[in-house]
Backbone as a printed PyTorch tensor [residue, N CA C, xyz], in Angstrom:
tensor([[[113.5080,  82.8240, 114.9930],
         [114.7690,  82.6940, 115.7020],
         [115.7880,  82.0200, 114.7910]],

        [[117.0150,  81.6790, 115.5000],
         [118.2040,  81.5790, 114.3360],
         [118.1180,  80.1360, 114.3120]],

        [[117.3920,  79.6560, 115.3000],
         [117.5250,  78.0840, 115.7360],
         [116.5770,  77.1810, 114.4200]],

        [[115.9630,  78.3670, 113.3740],
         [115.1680,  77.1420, 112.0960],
         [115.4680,  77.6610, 110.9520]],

        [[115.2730,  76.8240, 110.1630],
         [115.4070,  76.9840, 108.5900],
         [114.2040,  77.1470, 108.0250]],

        [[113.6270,  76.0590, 108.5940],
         [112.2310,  75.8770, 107.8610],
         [111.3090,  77.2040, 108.1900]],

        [[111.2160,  77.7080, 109.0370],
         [110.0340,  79.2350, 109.4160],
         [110.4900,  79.9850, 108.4490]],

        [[111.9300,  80.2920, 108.5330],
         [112.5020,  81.6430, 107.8990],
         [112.3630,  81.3070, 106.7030]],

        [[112.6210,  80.0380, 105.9210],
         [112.1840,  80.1600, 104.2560],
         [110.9900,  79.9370, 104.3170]],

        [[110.3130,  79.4520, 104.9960],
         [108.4690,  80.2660, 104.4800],
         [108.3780,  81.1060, 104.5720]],

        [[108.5400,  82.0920, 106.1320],
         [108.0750,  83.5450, 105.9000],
         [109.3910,  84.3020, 104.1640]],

        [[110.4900,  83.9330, 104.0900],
         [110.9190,  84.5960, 102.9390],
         [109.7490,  84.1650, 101.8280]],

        [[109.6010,  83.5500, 101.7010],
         [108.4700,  82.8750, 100.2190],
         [107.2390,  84.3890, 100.1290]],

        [[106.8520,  85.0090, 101.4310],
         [106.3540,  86.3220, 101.3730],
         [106.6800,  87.1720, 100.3180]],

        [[107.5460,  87.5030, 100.6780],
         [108.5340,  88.6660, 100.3440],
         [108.4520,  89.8380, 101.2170]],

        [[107.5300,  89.3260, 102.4740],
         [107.7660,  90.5020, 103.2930],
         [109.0390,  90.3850, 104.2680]],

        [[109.4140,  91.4260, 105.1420],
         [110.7430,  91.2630, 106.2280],
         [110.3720,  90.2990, 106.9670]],

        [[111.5290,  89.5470, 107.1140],
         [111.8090,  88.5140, 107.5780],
         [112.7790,  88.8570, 108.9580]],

        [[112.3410,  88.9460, 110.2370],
         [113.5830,  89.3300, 111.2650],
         [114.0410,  88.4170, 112.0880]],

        [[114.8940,  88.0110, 111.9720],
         [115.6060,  87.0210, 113.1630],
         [116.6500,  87.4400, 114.2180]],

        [[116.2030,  86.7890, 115.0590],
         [116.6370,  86.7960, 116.7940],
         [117.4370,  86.0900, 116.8320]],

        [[118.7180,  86.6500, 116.6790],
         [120.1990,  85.4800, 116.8590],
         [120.3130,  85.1710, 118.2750]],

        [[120.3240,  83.2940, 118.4290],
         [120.3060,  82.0570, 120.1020],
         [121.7500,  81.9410, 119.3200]],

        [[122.0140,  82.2070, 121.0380],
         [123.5290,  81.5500, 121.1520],
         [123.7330,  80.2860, 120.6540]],

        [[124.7190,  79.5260, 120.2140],
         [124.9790,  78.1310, 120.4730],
         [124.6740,  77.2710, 118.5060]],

        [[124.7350,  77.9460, 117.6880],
         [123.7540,  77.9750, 116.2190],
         [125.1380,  76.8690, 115.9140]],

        [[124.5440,  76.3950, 114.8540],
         [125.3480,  75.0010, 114.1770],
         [125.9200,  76.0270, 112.9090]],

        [[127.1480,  75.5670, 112.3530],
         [127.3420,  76.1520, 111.6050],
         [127.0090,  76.2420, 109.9980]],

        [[126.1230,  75.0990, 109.9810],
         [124.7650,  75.0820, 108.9680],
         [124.2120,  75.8160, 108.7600]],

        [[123.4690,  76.2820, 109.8280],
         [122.1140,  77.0620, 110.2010],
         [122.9940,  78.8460, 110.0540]],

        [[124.4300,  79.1090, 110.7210],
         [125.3470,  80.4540, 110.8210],
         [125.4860,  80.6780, 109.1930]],

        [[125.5900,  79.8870, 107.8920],
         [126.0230,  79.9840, 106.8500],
         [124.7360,  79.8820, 106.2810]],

        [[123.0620,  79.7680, 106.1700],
         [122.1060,  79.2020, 106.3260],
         [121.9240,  80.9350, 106.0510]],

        [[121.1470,  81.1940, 107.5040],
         [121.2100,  82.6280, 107.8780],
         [122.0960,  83.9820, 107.2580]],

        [[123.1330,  83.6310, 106.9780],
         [124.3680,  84.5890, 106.4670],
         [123.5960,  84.6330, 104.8670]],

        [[123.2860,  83.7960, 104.1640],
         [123.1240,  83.4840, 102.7960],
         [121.9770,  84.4800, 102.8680]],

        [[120.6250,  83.8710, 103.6540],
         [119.5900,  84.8250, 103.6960],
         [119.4190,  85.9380, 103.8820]],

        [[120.5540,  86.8120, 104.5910],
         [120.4110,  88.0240, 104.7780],
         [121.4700,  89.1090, 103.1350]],

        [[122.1800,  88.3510, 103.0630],
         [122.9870,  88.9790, 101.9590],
         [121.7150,  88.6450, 100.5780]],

        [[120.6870,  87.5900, 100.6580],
         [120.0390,  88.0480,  99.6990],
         [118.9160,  88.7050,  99.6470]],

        [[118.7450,  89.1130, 101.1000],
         [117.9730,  90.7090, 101.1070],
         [116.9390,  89.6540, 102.2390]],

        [[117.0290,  88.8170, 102.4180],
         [115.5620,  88.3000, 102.5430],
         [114.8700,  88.8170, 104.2400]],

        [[116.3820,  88.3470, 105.0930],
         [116.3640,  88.5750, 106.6380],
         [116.9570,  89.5920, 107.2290]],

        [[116.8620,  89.8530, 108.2500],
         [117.6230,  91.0110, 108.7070],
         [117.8650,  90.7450, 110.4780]],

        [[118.5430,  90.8040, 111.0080],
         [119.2360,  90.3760, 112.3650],
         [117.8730,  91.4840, 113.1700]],

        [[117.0820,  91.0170, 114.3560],
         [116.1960,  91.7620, 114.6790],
         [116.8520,  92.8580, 115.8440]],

        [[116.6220,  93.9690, 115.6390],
         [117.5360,  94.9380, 116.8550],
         [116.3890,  95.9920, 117.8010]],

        [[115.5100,  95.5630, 117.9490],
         [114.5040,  96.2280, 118.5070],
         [113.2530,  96.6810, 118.5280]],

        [[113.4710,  96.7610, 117.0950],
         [112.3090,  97.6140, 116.1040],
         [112.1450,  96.6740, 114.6530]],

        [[110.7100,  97.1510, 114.2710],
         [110.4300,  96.3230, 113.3690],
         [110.7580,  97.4540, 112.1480]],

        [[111.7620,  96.7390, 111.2250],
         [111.8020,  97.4950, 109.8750],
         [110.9590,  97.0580, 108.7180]],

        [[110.8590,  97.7780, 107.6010],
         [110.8310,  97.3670, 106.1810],
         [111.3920,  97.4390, 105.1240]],

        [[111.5770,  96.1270, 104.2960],
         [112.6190,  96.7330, 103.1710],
         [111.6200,  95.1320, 102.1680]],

        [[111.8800,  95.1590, 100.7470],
         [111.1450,  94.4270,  99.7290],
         [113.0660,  93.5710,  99.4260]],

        [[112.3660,  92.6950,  99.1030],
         [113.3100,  91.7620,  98.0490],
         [112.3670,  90.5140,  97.1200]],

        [[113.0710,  89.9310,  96.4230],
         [112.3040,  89.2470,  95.6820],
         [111.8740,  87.7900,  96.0930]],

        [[110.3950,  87.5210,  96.7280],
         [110.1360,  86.4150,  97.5490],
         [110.9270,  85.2370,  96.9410]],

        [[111.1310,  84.5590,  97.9310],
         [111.7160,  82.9550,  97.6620],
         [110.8190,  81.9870,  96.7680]],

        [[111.3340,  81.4350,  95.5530],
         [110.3630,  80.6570,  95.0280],
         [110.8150,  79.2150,  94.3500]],

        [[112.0580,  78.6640,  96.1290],
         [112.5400,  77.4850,  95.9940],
         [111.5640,  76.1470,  95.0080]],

        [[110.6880,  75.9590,  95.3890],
         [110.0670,  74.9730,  94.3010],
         [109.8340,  75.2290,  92.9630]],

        [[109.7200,  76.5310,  92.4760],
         [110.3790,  76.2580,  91.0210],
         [111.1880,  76.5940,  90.5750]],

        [[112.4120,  76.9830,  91.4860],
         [113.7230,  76.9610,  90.7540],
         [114.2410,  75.3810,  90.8600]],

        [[113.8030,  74.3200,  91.9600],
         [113.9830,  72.8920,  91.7470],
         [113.6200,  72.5270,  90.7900]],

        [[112.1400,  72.8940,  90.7980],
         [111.9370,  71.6760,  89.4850],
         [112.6910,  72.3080,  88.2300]],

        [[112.8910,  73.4060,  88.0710],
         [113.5090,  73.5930,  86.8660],
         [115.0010,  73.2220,  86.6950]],

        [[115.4230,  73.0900,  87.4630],
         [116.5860,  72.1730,  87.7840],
         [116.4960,  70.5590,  87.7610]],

        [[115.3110,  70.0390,  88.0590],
         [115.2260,  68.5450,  88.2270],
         [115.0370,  68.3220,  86.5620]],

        [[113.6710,  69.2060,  85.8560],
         [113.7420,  69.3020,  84.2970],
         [114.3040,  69.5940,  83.5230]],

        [[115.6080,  70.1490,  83.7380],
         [117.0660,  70.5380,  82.9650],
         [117.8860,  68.5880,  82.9720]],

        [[117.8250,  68.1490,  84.3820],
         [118.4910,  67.0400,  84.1890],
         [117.9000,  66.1240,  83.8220]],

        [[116.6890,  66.2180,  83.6120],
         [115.9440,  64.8510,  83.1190],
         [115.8420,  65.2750,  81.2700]],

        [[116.2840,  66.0650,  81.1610],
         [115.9190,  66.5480,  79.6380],
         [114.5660,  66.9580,  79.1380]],

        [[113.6040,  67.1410,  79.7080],
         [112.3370,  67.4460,  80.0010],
         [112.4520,  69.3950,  79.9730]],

        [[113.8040,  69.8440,  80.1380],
         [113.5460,  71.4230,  80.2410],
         [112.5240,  71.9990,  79.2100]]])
């Protein structure tokens, strides 16, 4: 549902479809959150039916650390 962050970037870490059920009432965190995820292929607004489509799984923990090891000089 549209109401978490945390489900939808695990199931993206898959790389399988990811579908979310837009709840009324969304913070505009979570509206810009969601918007990001779907323009990068990951989610798709759910309309009835289950689709399929590939994108490239989420692999937030090492694009951090490679970011935390760029600033520590450690890259």
């Amino acid at each position: 549902t549209s109401d978490s962050v945390n489900m939808v970037t695990e199931a993206a870490a898959t790389g399988k479809p990811v579908h979310i059920l837009p709840l009324p009432g969304s913070s505009t965190k979570f509206r810009r959150y969601h918007r990001d995820m779907e323009e990068y292929g990951a989610t798709r607004p759910f309309a009835g039916q289950l689709d399929t489509w590939s994108y490239r799984p989420l692999n937030e923990m090492t694009r951090i650390a490679s970011i935390i090891r760029k600033h520590l000089g450690i890259a």
